[in-house]
N, C-alpha and C positions, 0 to 999 in steps of 0.2 A: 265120607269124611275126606277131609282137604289134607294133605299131607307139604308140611314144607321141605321142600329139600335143602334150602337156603340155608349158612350158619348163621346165627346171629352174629358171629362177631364177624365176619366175611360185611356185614353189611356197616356193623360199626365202624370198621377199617376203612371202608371206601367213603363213609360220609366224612373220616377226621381228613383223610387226605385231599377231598373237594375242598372242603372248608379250609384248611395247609394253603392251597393253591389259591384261592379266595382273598384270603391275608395278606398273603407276598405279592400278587398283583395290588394291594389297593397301596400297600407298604411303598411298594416301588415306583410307582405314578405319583403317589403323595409328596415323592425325596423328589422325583422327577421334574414335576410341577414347581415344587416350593424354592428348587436352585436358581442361582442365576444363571441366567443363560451365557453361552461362551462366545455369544458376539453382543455382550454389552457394551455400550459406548462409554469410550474411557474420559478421562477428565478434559474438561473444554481448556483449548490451550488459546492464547490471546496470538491476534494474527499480527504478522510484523509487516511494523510501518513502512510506506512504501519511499522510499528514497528516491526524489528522480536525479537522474541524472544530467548533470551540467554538458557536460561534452556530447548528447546526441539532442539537447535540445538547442543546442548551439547551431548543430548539423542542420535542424530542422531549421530552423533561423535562416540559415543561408551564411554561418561563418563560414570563414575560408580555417583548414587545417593549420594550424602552425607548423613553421620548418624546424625541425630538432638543432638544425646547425646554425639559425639565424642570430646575429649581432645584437644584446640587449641593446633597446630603445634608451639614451640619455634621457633625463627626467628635464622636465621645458617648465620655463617658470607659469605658462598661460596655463588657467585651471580647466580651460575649454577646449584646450590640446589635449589634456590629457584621458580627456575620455571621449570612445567612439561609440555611436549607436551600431549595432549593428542587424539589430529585428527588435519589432514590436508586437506584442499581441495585446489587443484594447479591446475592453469592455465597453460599447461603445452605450449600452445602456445603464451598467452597474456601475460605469467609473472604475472597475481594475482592469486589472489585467496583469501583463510584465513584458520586460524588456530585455532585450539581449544587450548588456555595453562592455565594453573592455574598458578596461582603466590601466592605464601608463605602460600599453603595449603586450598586457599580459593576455590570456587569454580568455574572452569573451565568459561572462556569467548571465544567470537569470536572475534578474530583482524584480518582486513583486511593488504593486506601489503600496508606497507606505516604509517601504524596507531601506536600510541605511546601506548608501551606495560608498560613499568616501566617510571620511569623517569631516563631519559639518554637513551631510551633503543626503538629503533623503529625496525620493523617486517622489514625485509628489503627486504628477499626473498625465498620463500619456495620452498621442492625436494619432491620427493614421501612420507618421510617419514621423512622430517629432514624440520625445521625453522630456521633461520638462524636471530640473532640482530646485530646492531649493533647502533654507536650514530647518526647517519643520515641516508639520506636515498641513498646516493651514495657512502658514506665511506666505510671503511672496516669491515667485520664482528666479535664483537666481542664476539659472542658465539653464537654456534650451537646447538639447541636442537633437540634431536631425540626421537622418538615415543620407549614405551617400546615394547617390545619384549613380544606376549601374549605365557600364558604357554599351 
């Protein structure tokens, strides 16, 4: 005859506590699993538009720096004086591009073509070395400006 030495409840105890530990691990992977995680990606934010800047595309141009102390320029009645090329960049396939010009001594900007340089007076279409205004942008041109001649 087989004798147990075993209690029964010795064995009832260790099956509640397997099956306790059983529970809480699937408990705890389940919460685990089901969170978000703490390197979610947060809200998509819009990128800011890029501004260029006039004073180093000037540089790149080949403006000369203004002198802080120099004499305002008297305004000249000639509307051809009053504005200087001073760089071009053409598109020599697309038809754009833009221009460097100063207007009435100030300092040098970039206008796209198409873009209003004075009033009355839009960039209508640039050459290697020449800009060309006129009062629209299909009309005819009423003044060409060309790049000085370096010494």
């Amino acid at each position: 005859m087989v004798t147990n030495s075993y209690s029964k409840w010795g064995v009832r105890l260790g099956t509640l506590v397997l099956w306790a530990v059983a529970g809480a691990s699937v408990v705890f992977w389940g919460l685990r699993l089901s969170a978000p995680s703490a390197s979610a990606v947060g809200p998509a934010v819009a990128p800011v538009p890029v501004v260029p800047d006039a004073q180093a595309l000037a540089r790149l141009l080949g403006a000369q720096p203004s002198v802080p102390g120099a004499a305002p320029v008297a305004p000249v009645a000639s509307a051809a004086s009053r504005f200087t090329l001073i760089g071009v960049l053409s598109g020599r396939s697309s038809g754009g591009g833009a221009a460097l010009i100063a207007v009435d001594g100030k300092p040098a900007k970039p206008f796209r073509v198409g873009a209003v340089v004075d009033e009355g007076l839009v960039l209508q279409a640039l050459g290697p070395r020449q800009a060309q205004l006129g009062g629209q942008m299909g009309g005819p041109a009423t003044l060409t400006l060309d790049m000085p001649l370096k010494n």
